[in-house]
N, C-alpha and C positions, 0 to 999 in steps of 0.2 A: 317447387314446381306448381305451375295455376293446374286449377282443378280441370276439368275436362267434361265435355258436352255434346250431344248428339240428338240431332233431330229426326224424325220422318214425318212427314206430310201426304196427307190421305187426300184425295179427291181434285177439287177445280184450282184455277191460279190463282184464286182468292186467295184460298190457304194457302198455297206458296209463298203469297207474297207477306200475310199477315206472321208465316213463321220468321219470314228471313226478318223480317221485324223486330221480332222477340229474340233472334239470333246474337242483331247489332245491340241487344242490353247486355248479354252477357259479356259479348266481346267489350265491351265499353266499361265492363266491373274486373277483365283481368283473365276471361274463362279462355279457354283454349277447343275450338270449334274442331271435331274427329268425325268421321263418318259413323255411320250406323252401326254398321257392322264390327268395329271396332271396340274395344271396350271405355267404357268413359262413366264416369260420375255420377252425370246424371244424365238419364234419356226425359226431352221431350216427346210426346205424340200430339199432332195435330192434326183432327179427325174429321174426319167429313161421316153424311147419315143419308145421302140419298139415296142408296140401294140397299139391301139384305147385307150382301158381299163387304162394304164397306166396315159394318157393325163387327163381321165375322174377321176381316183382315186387322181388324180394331186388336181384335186379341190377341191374336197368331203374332203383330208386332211386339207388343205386351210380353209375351212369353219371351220373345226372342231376345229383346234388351235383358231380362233379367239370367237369360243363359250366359249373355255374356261377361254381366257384373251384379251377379245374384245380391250384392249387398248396396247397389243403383237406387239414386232416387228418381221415381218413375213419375213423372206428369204427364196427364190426358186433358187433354183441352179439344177446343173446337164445337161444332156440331155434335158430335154424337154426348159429349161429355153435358152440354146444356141441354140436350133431351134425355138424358140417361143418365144421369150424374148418380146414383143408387148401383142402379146395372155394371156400372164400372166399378165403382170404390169397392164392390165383391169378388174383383181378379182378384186373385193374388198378388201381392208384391208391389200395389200401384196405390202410392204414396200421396198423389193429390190427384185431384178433379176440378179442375178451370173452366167454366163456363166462358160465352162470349165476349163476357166484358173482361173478365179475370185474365184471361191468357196472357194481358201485357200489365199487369200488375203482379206477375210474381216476385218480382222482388221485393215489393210492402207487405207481402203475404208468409216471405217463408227468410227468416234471418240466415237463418243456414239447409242445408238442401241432406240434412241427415235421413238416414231408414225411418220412417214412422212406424210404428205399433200397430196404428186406425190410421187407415184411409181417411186424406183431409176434404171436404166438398167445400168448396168456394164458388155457388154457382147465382148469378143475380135472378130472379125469377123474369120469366119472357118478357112480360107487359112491365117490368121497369127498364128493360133495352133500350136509353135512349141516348149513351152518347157514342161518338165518332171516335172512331182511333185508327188514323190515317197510319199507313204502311206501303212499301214499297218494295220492289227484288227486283235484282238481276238473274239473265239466266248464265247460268254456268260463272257466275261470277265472274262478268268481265260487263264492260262498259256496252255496250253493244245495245241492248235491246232491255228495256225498263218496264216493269208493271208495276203500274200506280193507282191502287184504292181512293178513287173518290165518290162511292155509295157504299152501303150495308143498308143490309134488311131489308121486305118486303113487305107492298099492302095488300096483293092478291092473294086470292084463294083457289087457287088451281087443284084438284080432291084431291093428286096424287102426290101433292108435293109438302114436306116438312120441314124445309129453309125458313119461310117466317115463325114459327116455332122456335127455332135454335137460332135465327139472328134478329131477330124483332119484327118493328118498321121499319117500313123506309126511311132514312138519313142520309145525307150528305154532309163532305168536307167543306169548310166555308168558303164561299168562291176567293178571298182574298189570299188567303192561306192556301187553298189549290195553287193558285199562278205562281205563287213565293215558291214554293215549293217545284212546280214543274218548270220552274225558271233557275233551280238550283241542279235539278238533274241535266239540267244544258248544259250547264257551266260546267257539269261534272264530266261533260263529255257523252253522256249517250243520244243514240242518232233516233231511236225509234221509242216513245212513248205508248205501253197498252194502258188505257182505261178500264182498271174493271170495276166490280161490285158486283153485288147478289143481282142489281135491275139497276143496269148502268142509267137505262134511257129514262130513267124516273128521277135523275138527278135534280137536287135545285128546289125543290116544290117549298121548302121551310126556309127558304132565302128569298122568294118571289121572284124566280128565276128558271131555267132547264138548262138542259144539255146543250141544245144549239149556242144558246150565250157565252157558255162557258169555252166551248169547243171556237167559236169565233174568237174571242179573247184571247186563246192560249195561240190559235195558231196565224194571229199578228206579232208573235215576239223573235226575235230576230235569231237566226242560227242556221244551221242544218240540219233538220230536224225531221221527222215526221211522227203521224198521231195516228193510232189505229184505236177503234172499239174493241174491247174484245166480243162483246154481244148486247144485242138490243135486242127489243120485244119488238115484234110487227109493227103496234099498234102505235109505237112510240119512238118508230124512225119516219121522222117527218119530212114532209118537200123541201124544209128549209136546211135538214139537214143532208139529203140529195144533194141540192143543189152549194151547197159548201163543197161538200166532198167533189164533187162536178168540178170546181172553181178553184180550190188549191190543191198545189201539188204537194203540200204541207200536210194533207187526208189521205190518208193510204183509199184505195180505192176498192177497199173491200168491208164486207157485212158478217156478221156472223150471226144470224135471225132463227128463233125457237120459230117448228112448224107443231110439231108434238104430233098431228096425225093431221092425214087428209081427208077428213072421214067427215063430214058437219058435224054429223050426229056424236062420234065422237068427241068432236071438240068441242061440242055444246055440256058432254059428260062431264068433260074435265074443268068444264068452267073458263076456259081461254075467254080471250079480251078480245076476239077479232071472229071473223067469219073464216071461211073457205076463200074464196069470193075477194074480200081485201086481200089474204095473203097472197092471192096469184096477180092480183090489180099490182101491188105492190113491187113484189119481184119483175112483172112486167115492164111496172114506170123505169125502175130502178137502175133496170140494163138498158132500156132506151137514153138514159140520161145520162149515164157514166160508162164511157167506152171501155171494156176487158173490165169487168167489174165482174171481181172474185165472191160468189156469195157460200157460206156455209149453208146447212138447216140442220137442227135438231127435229128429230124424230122420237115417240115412243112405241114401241109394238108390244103387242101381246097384254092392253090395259083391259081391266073387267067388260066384260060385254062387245067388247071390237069382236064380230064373224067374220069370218072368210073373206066376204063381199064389203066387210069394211077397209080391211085392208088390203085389197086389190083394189080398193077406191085409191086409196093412201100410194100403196104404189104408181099406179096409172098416172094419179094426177104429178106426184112427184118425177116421173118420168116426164109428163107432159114441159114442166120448168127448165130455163136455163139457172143453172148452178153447178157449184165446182166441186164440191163434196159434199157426203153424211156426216154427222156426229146419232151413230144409232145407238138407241138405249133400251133395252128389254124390261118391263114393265117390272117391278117388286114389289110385293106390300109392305107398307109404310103402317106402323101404328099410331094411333093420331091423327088419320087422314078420312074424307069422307069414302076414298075410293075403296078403303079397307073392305068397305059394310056392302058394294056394291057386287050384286050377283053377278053367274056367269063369267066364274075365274077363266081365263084359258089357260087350257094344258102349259106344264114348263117347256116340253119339248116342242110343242108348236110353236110358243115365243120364241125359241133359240131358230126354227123353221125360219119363220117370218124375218128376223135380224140377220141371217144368213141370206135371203133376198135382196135386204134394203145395202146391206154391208158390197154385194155385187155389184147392186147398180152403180153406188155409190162413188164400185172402182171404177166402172164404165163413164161418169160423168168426168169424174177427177182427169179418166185421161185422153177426154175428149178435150176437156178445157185445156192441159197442156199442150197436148199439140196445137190449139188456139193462139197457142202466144208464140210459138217458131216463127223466127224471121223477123219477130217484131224488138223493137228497142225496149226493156226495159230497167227500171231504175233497182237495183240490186244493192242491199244491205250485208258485204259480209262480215261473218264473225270470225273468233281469235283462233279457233283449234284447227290444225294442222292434223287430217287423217290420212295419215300412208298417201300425203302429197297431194292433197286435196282440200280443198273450205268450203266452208258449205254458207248460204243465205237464205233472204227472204225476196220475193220481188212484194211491190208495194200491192199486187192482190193477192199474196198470200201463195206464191208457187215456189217450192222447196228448189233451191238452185245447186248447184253443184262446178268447181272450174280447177282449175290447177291452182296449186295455192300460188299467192303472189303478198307478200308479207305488206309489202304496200299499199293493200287493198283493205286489210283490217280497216274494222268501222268505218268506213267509208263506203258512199253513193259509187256506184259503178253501172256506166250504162252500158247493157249490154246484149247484143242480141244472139238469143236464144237457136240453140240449133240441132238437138233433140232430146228428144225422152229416152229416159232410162229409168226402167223398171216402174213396180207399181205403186212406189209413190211420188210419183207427178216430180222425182229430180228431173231436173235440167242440167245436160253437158254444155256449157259454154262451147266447146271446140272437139267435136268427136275425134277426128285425127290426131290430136293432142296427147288424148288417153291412151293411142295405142303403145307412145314412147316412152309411157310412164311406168316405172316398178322395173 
């Protein structure tokens, strides 16, 4: 009987995508892939470190793998394992320690995957982070909807943040090898390509190239296909790449853009790369130039010295924006960072205040923006799973759809127009009268 494996994955789709990665080696040596919860041989963890929570969820999993198979060989990889690589290998029960580079070399690292005595560290130190190890994932395991790693690591230094730390610099996939690649997940069948990395829109710089080129490139190749960012930086979604996304229907026609606060002052804190000032220019052009153009923003509240009146700036101004949702994030200290050392902590419970704010609005835009798109045609992506007679999608700016399942609709473009909201996150009913004959 093949031995048996289980994953969990902490944090952004990076990690998702970097584990399902390390997934397909085992399946590829004979392992037999069990959920979590289940018991199995060996648990992987793949960790993410931007919050407190994270660190702390870090172990509570820890724990929980070796309830199930107290005699499991337990590996910690990821982010937190290449900032903390000590702090870990002192769980209990946890067998190795994989830093950034390591996490897709365990199998040169460990001939057999027995209980260790000592915690093994396998970690490369930050400043030798230099090469690329391209990954991919599906979600839910079906063909439908692909996220494809072509950046890691960062060059910025934003005070609150400890990703360039735990994944280096900046690097890219080599642009030929991208296309080979994004031209094999066609052929495999999936309709919707996300682009991620640590700082998507930094792609290219060690090839003498960016992102627009590459994104031009890929979406002249013949298929049914389309390509979303998962997130760019302000400073680094450029006219040219507007005006692509404007120009094919091949560009999903949505943004997922870090604002981090509304505040100057604040973002002059944190070190951002843009003004106040660009980031509303931007968003402004942005919706002028691409009709029903779904924009995300990251937000942080409650970072050292933001008062009151900084964030009622931050508010104000993000209310003043058209955009279609929040991604809010409540400030944490990070050690390592400059903001650690910065006075004028704010209270925890006034951050949790303030993120209960932004989290509000956040619902107020989302469903404003759905009702935006009633009545109007749009291009819908659904997926495989069948809920109590129902499928669920994407439309191409990112609006959570909903229709009676129709088994012929899998993977496939459906155009379709929209004709109301249901509940509070931004579904969409294809056919209200539909649902009343269903169940």
């Amino acid at each position: 009987m093949s031995s048996k494996v289980a994953f969990h994955t902490l944090g952004c789709k990076l990690n998702f995508t970097e584990t399902s990665t390390i997934g397909s080696q085992f399946l590829e040596r004979g392992f037999r892939i069990v959920d979590f919860k289940d018991q199995a041989d060996i648990y992987v963890i793949n960790t993410c470190t931007v919050t407190y929570n994270a660190d702390k969820e870090c172990r509570q999993v820890v724990r929980r793998a070796l309830r199930q198979n107290p005699n499991a060989f337990v590996a910690v990889t990821g982010c937190y394992a290449q900032l903390k690589p000590d702090e870990i290998s002192s769980i209990d029960g946890v067998d190795a320690v994989l830093g950034s580079n390591e996490k897709f070399k365990i199998f040169s690292l460990f001939s057999d995957f027995s209980k260790q005595e000592l915690s093994c560290i396998h970690v490369t130190p930050t400043e030798d982070l230099d090469s690329f190890n391209s990954s991919f994932s599906s979600e839910n395991s079906t063909r439908t909807r692909a996220f494809f790693k072509i950046q890691d690591g960062c060059d910025y230094t934003c005070t609150f943040c400890t990703i360039p730390l735990a994944r280096g610099k900046s690097r890219s996939l080599n642009p030929d090898e991208l296309h080979a690649q994004f031209l094999q997940m066609i052929e495999s069948g999936y309709k919707e390509i996300i682009l991620t990395g640590v700082n998507v829109g930094d792609y290219g710089k060690r090839f003498q190239t960016d992102l627009h080129n590459v994104l031009t490139k890929i979406v002249s190749s013949d298929g049914d296909f389309r390509i979303r960012i998962s997130s760019i930086e302000p400073n680094l979604l450029t006219d040219d790449i507007l005006k692509l996304t404007r120009d094919s229907e091949k560009m999903c026609n949505h943004f997922h853009i870090p604002l981090q606060s509304g505040s100057g002052r604040i973002l002059g804190m944190m070190q951002r790369r843009y003004s106040k000032d660009h980031f509303e220019n931007l968003i402004n052009k942005a919706n002028e130039m691409i009709p029903d153009l779904g924009i995300g923003i990251d937000v942080i509240v409650g970072f050292p010295g933001e008062s009151e009146e900084d964030f009622l700036e931050t508010y104000n101004f993000l209310n003043s924006l058209q955009f279609s949702y929040l991604h809010v994030f409540t400030y944490s200290e990070r050690s390592n960072t400059k903001a650690i050392l910065m006075p004028d902590s704010v209270e925890i419970v006034e951050r949790k205040r303030r993120n209960n704010m932004l989290r509000i609005l956040s619902d107020k835009k989302k469903n404003y923006f759905c009702n935006q798109t009633l009545n109007k045609n749009e291009r819908v992506l659904f997926e495989h799973e069948n809920h109590d007679g129902f499928m669920y999608g994407w439309t191409s700016n990112y609006v959570r759809t909903k229709s009676i399942f129709d088994e012929s609709r899998i993977n496939q473009f459906s155009n379709i127009q929209l004709k109301a909201v249901d509940g509070n996150f931004c579904t969409i009913i294809e056919k209200q009268e539909q649902f009343n004959n269903v169940g």
